[in-house]
N, C-alpha and C positions, 0 to 999 in steps of 0.2 A: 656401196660400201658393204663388204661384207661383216657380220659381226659374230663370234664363236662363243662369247661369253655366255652370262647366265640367262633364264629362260625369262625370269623375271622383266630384263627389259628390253625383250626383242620387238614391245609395240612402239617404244620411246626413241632405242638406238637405233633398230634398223628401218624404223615405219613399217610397219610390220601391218600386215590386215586384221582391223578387229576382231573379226568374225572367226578367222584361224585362230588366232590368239585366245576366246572363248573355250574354240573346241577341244584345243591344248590342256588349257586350264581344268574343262572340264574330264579329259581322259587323265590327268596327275592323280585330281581328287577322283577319279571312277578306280584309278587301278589301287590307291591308298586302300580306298573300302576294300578290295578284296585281302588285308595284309599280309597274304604271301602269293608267289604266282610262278606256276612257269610254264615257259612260253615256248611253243613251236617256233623254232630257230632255224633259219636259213641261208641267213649273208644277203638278203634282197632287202631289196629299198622298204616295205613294209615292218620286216621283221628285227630287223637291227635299229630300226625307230623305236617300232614298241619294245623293245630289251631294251634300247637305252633308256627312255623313259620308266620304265620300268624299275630300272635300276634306280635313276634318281628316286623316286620314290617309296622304293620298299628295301633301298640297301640290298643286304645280305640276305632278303627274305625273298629272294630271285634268283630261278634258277632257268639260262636258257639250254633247251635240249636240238640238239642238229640231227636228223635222222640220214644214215649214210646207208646207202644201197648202191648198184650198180648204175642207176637214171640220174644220181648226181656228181658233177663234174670235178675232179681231183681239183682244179683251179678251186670251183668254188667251195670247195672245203676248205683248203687253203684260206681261202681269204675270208670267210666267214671265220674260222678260230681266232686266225690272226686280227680282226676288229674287236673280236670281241675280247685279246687280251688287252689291244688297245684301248680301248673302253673300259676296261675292269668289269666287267662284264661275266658273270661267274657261266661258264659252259659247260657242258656234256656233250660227250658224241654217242651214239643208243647205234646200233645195226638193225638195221629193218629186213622181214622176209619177203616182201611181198612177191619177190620172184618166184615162190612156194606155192604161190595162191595162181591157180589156174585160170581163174576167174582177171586177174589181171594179167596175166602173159595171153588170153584171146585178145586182151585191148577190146572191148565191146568200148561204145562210145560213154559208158560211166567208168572207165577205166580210173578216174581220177577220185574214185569214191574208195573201190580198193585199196590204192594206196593212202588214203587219209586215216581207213577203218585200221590200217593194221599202225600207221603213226599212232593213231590214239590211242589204241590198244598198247602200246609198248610203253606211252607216256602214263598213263594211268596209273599201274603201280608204283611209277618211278615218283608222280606226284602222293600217293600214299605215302609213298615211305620215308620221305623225306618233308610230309607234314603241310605241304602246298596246297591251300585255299581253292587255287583255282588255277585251270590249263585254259593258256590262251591261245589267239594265232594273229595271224596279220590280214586275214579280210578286211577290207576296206569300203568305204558308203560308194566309189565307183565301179566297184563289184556288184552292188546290188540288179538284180536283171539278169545277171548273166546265165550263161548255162555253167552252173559247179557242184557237179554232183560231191565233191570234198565237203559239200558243206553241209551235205546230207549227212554224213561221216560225223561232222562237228556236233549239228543238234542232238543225235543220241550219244555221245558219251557226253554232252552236255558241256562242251568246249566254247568260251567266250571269245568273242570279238569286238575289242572294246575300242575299236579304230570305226569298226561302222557302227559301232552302240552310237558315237558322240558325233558323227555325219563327217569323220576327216574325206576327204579325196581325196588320190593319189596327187593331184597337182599340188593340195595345201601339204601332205606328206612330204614330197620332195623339197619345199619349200625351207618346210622346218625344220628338214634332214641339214639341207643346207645354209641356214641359219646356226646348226647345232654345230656344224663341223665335220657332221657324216659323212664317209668319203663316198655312201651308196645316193646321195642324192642325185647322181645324173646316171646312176649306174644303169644299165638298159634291161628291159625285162627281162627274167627270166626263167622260164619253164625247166621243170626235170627234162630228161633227154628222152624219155617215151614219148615224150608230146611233139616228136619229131617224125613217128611213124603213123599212118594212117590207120583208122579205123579197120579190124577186122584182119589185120597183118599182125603177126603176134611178134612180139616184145622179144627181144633175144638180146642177150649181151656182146654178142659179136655184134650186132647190129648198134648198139648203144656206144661201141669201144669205137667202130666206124665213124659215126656221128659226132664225137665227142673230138675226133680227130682232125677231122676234116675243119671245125668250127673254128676249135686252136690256132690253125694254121692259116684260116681266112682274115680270124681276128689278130693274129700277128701279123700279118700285111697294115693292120690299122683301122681296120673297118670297127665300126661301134655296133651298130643292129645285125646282127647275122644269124640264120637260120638255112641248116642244112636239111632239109624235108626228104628221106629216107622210103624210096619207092620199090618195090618187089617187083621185077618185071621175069615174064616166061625162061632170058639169054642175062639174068646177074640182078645185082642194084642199081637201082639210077637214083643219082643226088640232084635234086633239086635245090639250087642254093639262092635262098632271100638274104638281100642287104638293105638298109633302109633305103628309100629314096631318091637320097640327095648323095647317097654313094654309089648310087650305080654307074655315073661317069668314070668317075674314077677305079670302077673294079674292071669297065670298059678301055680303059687307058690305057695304051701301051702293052704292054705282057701282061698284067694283070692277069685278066683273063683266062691266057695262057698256063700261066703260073697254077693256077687253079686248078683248070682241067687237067693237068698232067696229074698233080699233087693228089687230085681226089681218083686219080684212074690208080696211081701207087700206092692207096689204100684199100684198091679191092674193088671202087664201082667201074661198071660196065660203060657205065652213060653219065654224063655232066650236063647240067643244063641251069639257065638260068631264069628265074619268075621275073618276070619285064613288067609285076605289078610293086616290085620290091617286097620286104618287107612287111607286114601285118600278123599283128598278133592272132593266133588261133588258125592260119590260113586252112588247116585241116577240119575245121569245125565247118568250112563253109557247106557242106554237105548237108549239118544238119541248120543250119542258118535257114537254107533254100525251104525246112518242115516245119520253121516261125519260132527258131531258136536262135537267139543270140549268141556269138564265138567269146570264146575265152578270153 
């Protein structure tokens, strides 16, 4: 049974796990203490959690901000506003440079520090001036370990993460999301579109507009995990395209396949090919995995 009602008896109506229910409890009262806050906004399963909850608990003293640059997907702009007016959810859209910042168009493998420094940077005043206690984000306690130089980013401008202050996981996250009614509880991960190019291949908007393209049109066949991995070769691009799993039969089937490789050659790449390991988050990280670093 699913139950969408209040938060108060999701351990009674739905059976709900103590221990989530704790953590809940305890991030209400964590974000109350702060009483204003706003939140690094994105339309993913972390961040539309923490803004909802957010909201119930500080009202009008919430404000979530969406950083729009070239690396995030017009879809997902789209649908992050759109939940959030669903939710009453007070929003901002803020323009980011980081395309400016050289240092993020080499893509060095802290690339993801870049663009965090210049989000916080742009959030900062916006939290001054509008009298906000505190700038938050959606880290979460199954993030801890990983490699995320963004968070290097957080600690100096002194940005809270009160999803792994109180130990949520992304499992008891989605759980709650969909407990709550969120429509991101099953939503699938998702990365900016730079994190579709490899290490040391620099960042380009034609490359991003590529990427962005090719993903639309895999994921309108129906696919749910997909990931187009964006290769520089000597003779063009080659797309390398992950789907989760337990889709690859089915992207196998028939024309599928087909359908793909033509679609992605009439967007510009040279070469089509498919990861026969499906799917996995951070596949580009493995490089630095292999030097005792954990992927994204």
């Amino acid at each position: 049974m699913k139950c969408f009602s209040g938060l108060d008896n999701l351990s009674s109506r739905c059976h709900f796990p103590t221990v989530a229910l704790s953590k809940l409890e305890q991030l209400r009262e964590l974000i109350r203490s702060y009483g204003s806050c706003l939140v690094a906004y994105s339309g993913g399963v972390d961040s539309v959690f923490l803004a909802h909850v957010a909201r119930e608990a500080l009202g009008d003293k919430l404000l979530a901000v969406i950083a729009d640059s070239p690396s995030l997907p017009r879809r997902e702009l789209e649908e992050a506003l759109s939940i959030a007016r669903r939710f009453q959810i007070p929003a901002r859209v803020v323009k980011t440079a980081e395309f400016e910042n050289p240092n993020y168009v080499a893509n060095p493998n802290n690339r993801c520090y870049f663009c965090k420094h210049e989000l916080f940077e742009e959030l900062t005043p916006i939290a001054v001036a509008g009298g906000f206690a505190v700038i938050a984000y959606g880290e979460n306690a199954s993030d801890v370990g990983d490699f995320r130089p963004g968070a290097q980013a957080a600690a100096k401008f002194q940005v809270r993460a009160p999803l792994k202050e109180v130990g949520l996981t992304k499992q008891e996250i989605r759980e709650l999301s969909a407990r709550l009614g969120l429509p991101t509880a099953d939503k699938p991960q998702m990365a900016c579109l730079s994190s579709r190019i490899p290490w040391g291949e620099p960042v380009t908007e034609e490359k991003l507009k590529m990427i962005e393209q090719a993903e639309n049109f895999i994921r309108d066949l129906g696919f749910h995990d997909v990931r187009v991995r964006h290769h520089e070769l000597k003779n063009g691009h080659l797309a390398r395209v992950e789907v989760g799993i337990a889709e690859l039969p089915k992207l196998l089937a028939g024309e599928n396949f087909l359908r793909v490789g033509e679609a992605l050659k009439k967007m510009g790449y040279a070469h089509v090919t498919l990861d026969l390991h499906g799917y996995r988050p951070g596949s580009l990280n493995e490089a630095i995995s292999l030097k005792g670093r954990r992927p994204i």
